[in-house]
C-alpha positions in Angstrom: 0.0 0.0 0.0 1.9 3.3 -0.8 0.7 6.2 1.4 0.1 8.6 -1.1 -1.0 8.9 -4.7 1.1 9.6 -7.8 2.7 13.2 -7.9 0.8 13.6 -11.2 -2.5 14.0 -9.4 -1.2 15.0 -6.0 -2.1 18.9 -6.3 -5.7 17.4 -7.3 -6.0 14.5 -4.8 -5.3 14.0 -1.0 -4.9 11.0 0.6 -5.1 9.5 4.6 -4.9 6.4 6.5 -7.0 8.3 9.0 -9.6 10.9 8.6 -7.9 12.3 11.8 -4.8 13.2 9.6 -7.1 15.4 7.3 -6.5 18.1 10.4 -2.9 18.5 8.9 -3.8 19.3 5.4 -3.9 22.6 3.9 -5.4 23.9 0.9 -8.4 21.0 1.3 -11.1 23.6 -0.2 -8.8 23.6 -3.1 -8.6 20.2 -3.7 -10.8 18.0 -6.1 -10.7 14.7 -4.4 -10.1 13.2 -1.3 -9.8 9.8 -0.5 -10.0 8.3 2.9 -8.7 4.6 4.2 -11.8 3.5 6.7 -13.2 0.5 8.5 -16.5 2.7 9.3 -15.9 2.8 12.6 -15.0 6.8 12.6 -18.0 6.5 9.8 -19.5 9.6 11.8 -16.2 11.7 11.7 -15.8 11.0 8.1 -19.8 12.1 8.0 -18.9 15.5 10.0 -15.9 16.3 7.3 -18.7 15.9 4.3 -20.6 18.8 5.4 -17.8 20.9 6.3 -16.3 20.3 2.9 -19.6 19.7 0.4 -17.7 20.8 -2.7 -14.9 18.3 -2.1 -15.1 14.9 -3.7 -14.8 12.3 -1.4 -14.3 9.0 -1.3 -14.0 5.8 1.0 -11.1 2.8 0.5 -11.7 0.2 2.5 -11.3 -3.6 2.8 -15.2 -4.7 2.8 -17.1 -3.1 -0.4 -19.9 -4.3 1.0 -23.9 -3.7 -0.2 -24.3 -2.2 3.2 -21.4 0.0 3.5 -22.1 1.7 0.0 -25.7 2.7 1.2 -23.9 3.9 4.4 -21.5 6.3 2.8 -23.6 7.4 0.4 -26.1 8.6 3.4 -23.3 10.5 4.5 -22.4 12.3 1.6 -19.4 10.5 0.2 -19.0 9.9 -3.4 -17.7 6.8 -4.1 -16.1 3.2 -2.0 -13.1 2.0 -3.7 -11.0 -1.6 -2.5 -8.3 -1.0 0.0 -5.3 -1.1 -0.5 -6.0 1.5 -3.5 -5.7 1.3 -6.7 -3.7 4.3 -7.9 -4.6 3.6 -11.5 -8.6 3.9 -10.5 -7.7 7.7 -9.2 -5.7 8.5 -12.0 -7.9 6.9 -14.8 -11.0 9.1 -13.0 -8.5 12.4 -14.0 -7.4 11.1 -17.1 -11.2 10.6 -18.1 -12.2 14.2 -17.5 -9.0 15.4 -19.3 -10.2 13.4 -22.3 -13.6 14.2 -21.8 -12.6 18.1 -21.8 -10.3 17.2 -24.9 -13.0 16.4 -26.8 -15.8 18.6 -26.4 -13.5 21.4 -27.5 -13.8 19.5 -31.0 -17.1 18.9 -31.6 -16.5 19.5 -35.7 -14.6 16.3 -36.1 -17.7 13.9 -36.0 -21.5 14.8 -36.5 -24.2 14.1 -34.2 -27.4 16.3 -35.2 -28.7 12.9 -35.7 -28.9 12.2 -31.9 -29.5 15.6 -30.8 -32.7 16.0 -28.7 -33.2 11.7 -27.8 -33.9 11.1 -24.4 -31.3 9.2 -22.0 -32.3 8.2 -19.0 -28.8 7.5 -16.4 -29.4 5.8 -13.3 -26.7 5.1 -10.4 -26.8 5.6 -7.1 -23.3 7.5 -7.4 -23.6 11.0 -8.1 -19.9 10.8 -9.0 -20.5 8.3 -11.7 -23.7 10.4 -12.9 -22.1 13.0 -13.5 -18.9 11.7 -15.2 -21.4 10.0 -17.6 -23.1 12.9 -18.6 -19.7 14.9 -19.0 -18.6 12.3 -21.1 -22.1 12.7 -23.2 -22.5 16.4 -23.3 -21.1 16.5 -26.6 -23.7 14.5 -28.0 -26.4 17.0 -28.1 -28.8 14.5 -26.2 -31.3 15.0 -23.2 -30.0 13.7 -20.1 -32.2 13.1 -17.5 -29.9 11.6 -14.3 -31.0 10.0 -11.0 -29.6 8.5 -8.1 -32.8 6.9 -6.5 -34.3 4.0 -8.3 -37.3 4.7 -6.6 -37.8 8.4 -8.1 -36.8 7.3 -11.3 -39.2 4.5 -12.0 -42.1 6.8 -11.6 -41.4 8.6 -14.5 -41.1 5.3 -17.0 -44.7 4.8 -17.0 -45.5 7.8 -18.6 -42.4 9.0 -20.6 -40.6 7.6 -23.5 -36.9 6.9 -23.3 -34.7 6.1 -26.2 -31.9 4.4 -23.9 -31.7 3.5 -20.5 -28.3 3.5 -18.8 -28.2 1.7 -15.8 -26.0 0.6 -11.9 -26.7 -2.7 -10.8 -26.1 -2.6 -7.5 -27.7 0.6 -5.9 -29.7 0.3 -2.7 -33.7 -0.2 -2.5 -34.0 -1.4 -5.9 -31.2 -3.1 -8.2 -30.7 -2.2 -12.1 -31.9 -5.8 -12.4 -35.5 -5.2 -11.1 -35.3 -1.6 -12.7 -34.5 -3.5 -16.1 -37.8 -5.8 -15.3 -40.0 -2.6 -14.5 -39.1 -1.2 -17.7 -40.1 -4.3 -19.9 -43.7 -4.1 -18.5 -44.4 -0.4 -19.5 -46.3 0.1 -22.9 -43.8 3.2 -23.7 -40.5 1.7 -23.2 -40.6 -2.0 -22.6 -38.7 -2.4 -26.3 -36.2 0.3 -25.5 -32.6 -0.1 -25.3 -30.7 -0.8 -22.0 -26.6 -0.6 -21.3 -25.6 -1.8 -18.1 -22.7 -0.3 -16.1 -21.5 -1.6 -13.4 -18.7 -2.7 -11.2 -19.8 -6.1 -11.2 -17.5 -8.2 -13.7 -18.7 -11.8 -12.9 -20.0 -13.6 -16.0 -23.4 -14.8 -14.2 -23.9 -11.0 -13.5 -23.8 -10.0 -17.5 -25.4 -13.1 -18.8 -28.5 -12.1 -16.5 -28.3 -8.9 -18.0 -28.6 -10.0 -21.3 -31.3 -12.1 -20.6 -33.2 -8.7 -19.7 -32.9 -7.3 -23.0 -29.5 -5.5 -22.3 -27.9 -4.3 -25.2 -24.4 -3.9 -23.9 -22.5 -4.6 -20.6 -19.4 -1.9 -19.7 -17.6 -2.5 -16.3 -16.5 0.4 -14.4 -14.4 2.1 -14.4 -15.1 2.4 -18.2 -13.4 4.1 -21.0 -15.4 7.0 -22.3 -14.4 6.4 -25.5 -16.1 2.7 -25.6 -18.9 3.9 -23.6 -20.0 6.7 -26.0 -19.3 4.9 -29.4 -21.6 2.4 -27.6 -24.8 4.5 -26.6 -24.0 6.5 -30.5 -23.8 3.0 -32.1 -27.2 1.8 -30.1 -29.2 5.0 -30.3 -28.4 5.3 -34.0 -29.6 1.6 -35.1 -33.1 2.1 -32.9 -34.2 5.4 -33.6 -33.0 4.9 -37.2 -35.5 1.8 -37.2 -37.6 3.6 -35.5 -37.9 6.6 -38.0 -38.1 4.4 -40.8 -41.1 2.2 -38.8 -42.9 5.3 -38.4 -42.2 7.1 -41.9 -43.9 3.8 -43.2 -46.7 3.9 -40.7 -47.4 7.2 -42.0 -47.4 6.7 -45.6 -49.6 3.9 -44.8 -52.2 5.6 -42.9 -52.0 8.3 -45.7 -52.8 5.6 -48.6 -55.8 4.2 -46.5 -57.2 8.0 -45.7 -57.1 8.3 -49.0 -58.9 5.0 -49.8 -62.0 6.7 -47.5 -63.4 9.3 -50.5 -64.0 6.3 -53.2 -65.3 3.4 -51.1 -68.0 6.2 -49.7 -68.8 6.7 -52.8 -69.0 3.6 -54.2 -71.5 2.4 -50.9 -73.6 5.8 -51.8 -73.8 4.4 -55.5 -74.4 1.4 -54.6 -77.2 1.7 -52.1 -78.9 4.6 -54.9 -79.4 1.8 -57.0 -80.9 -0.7 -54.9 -83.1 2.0 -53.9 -83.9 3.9 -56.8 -84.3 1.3 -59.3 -85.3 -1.5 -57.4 -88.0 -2.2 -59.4 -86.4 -2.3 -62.7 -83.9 -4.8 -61.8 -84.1 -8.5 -61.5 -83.9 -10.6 -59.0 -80.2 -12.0 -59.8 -79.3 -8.1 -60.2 -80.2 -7.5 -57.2 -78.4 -10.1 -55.7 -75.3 -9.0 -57.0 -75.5 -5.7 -56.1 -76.1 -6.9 -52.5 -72.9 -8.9 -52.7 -70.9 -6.1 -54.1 -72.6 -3.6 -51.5 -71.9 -5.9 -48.7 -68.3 -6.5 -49.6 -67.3 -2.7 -49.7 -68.9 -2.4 -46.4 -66.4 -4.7 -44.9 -64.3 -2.6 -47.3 -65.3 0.4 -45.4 -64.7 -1.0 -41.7 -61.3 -2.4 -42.8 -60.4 0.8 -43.5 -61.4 2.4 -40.7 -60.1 -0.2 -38.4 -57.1 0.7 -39.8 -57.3 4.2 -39.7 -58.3 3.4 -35.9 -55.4 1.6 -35.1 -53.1 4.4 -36.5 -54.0 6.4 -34.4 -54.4 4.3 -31.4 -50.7 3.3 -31.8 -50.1 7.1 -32.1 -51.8 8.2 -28.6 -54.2 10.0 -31.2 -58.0 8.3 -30.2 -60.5 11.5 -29.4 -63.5 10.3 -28.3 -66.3 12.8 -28.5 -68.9 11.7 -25.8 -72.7 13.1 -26.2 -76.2 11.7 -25.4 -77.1 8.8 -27.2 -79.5 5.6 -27.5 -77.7 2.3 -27.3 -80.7 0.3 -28.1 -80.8 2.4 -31.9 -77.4 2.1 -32.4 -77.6 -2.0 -31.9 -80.7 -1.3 -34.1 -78.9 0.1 -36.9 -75.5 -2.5 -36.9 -77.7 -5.2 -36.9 -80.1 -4.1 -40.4 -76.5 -2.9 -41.7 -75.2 -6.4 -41.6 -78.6 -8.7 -42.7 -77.8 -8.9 -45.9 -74.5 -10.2 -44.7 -75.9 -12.6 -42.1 -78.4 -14.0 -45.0 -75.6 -15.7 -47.1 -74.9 -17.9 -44.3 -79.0 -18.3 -43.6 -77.6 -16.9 -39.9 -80.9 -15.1 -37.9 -79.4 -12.2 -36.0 -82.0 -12.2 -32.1 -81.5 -9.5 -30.1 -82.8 -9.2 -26.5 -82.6 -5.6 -24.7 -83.6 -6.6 -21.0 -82.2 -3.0 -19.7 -84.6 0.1 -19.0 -81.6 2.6 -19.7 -82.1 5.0 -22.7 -79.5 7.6 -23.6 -76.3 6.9 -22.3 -73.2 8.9 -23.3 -71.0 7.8 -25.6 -68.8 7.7 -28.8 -72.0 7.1 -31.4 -69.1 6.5 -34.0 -66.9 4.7 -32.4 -69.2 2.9 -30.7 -70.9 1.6 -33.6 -67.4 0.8 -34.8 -67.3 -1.9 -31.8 -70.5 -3.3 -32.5 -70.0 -4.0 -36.3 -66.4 -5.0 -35.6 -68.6 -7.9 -32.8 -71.2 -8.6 -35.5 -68.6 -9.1 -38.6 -66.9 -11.5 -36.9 -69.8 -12.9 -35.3 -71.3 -13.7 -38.9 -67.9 -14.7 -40.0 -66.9 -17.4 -38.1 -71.1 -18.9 -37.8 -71.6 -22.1 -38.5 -74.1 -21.6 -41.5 -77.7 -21.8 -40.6 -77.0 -21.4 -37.3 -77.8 -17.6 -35.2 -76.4 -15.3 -33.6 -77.8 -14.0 -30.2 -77.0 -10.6 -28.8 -78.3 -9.9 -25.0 -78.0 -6.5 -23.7 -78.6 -5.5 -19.9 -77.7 -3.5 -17.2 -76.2 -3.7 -13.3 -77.0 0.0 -12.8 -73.6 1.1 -13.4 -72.7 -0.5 -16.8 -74.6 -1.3 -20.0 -73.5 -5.2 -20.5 -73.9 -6.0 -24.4 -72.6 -9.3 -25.2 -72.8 -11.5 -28.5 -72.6 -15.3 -29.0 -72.5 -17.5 -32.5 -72.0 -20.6 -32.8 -69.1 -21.5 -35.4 -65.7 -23.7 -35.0 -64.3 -21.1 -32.2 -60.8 -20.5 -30.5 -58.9 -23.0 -29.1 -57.4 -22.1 -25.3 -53.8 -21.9 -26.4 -55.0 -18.6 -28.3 -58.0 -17.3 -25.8 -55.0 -14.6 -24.6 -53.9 -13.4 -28.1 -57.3 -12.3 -29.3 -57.1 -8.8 -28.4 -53.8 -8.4 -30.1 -53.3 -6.6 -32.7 -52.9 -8.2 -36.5 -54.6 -11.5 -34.5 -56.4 -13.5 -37.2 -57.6 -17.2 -38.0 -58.3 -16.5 -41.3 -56.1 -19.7 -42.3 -58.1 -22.1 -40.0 -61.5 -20.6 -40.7 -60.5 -19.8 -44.6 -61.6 -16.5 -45.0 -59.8 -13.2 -45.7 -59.3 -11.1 -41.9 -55.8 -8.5 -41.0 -57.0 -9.2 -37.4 -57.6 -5.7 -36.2 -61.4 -5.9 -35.0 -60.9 -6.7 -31.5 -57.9 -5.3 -30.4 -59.1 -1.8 -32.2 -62.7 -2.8 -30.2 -60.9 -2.9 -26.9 -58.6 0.5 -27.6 -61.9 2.2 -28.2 -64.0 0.7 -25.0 -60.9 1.2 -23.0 -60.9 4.9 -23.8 -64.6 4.8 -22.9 -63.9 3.3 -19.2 -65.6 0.0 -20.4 -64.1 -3.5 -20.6 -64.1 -5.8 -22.9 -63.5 -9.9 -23.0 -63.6 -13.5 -24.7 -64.9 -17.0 -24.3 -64.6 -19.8 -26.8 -65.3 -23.4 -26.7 -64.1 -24.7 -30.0 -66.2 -25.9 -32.6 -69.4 -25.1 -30.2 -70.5 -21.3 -28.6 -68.2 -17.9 -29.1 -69.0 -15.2 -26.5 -67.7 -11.7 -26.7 -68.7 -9.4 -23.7 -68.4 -6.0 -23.1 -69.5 -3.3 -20.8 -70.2 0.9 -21.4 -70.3 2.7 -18.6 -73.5 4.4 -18.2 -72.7 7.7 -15.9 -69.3 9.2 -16.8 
């Protein structure tokens, strides 16, 4: 153990065996660092010389890194722990670092990072030392850094905003990167964002776990700056350039099917004139036809809106625009809007409205959107000649509509994946289906403060429930 650090960082950096010997030094205001041998039994001294000196670094070598003793010196205000008998290199690689780091922000010309400025980093260690030595070495980057040193205070914030990266301690007290990692994974927002752990922690079984919670890289500490930013540039440049190009195609796509809304209006305006208009003039057979064609760009119609609708679910964009309506009607209206449907199956729609509640507020729209989504499918996936019952009540609280066919069903393996979006059987029940009725159904009910769920026994009864809230 040499007494003293090397003279290259001596003006910087003081050491002692004893925090009693700190008495004898002078010029400690001017110092950057000191570092103080302890067995935590003068941990209350060593406490005492933190608040006298606030703006001094300090650190703790000692022969037990311990869990316990990091939580302890952090409580008292020191910066860091580092293994006893101490590592001079650790010291002088801290300096060396912020030399490096200062290096290189004076040359910001010599690479280009406009393409990162502005994406959202969230750094997480218990060590403020290590925080802010991360974001130093970052700066450059034109990023938004958002630091903490309390797992706790930082994993409110995931639910409800989005992170491109997520730079993360393993061992910090109250909660470890580990179960940080696991809260981020069940978050809507972020659960597919990238994570880097960095930590002390060189073991093997300690970076395989990582990996195995979607880490994309493991640095040990203490890191080299120049590793640890080509990593995060490298990582945040594959996922938001995936990212852009996922959402410049969702957008183009949305924009094709807006598009598509103008013509297959018209065509079901056309459609329906006829049928009306000249009903008499045109023979049986004609008519026929025309009731195929009409019923097939209605399904054209709500395929494009269920689309449209999942757009801007996906987007945070759903508006629902709540006023006074009747329930009963709008069941009414889906079910004469898909008879024509239901009759090329021979499939007898009965409805039953056992609830005494009349206007209710909701979504008409959207609303309606639900219940043809229910009924298409419903008709769909019938047996033929079979029916289709819908049953409608109240508890006082909710409007209950549910809808039952009778068809070849969902097996239980899938019962969980129906609400997903792109779910479909077309292969199994050999017919054409993208699979965004019921997860666009549930989006919309959701946003209403209903519910909605599913129950299948194959090849025998389909029930699809959901509920309306009838005082909002």
């Amino acid at each position: 153990m040499k007494d003293k650090v090397s003279t290259t960082v001596s003006e910087d950096v003081v050491f002692v065996k004893d925090v009693r010997e700190l008495k004898g030094v002078k010029g400690l205001s001017n110092k950057k660092l000191c570092i103080i041998h302890t067995d935590f039994k003068d941990i209350n001294k060593i406490k005492k010389f933190c608040k006298t000196y606030p703006n001094l670094e300090t650190w703790l070598a000692c022969e037990n890194v311990s869990r316990e003793n990091v939580i302890t010196a952090n409580l008292c205000g020191v910066k860091n722990i580092v293994e006893y008998p101490l590592s001079e290199e650790l010291v002088c690689e801290l300096f060396e670092n912020k030399k490096t780091i200062e290096k290189s922000n004076k040359k910001p010309e010599e690479e280009n990072f406009e393409d990162l400025k502005g994406l959202k980093v969230l750094i997480l260690d218990d060590n403020q030392l290590n925080t802010e030595l991360i974001e130093e070495t970052l700066k450059g980057l034109g990023l938004n850094l958002i630091s903490y040193q309390k797992p706790k205070e930082a994993a409110k914030i995931i639910d409800t905003e989005s992170f491109d990266l997520f730079l993360l301690d393993i061992m910090m007290p109250d909660m470890s990167g580990f179960e940080f990692a696991e809260l981020i994974q069940k978050t809507k927002i972020n659960a597919n964002k990238p994570i880097i752990f960095i930590s002390a922690l060189s073991d093997n079984e300690y970076k395989v776990k990582s990996f195995g919670l979607g880490s994309c890289a493991y640095i040990e500490k203490p890191f080299d700056i120049k590793v640890l930013k080509s990593q995060v540039c490298s990582l945040l440049r594959t996922y938001n350039g995936v990212g852009r190009k996922i959402k410049n195609n969702d957008s183009y796509f949305a924009m094709v099917i807006h598009d598509m809304k103008g013509p297959v209006q018209a065509e079901l305006s056309a459609l329906k004139l006829m049928l009306t208009v000249n009903n008499e003039n045109l023979s049986d057979e004609q008519k026929e036809i025309l009731e195929d064609v009409l019923n097939s760009t209605k399904y054209l119609q709500n395929l494009v809106s269920n689309i449209l609708m999942k757009y801007k679910s996906d987007n945070g964009k759903i508006e629902i625009y709540k006023k006074l309506n009747s329930f009963k009607k709008l069941v009414t209206e889906c079910c004469d809007e898909v008879k024509y449907f239901a009759s090329e199956k021979n499939l007898h729609i009965n409805v039953s409205y056992k609830s005494n509640v009349e206007d209710i507020l909701f979504d008409y729209e959207e609303i309606k959107r639900v219940v043809n989504n229910l009924l298409t499918n419903g008709i769909k996936y019938s047996f033929k000649g079979r029916e289709i019952n819908i049953n409608i009540r109240d508890d006082g609280n909710n409007i209950i509509f549910s809808i039952e066919n009778f068809g070849i069903g969902i097996d239980e393996k899938s019962k969980n994946d129906v609400f997903n979006k792109f779910t479909s059987y077309c292969e199994k029940q050999k017919s054409v289906n993208v699979g965004l009725g019921l997860y666009i159904s549930k989006q919309i009910l959701e946003a209403h403060g209903g519910q909605i769920s599913f129950d299948s026994v194959p090849n025998e009864k389909t029930t699809v429930t959901f509920t309306l809230p009838i005082n909002l």
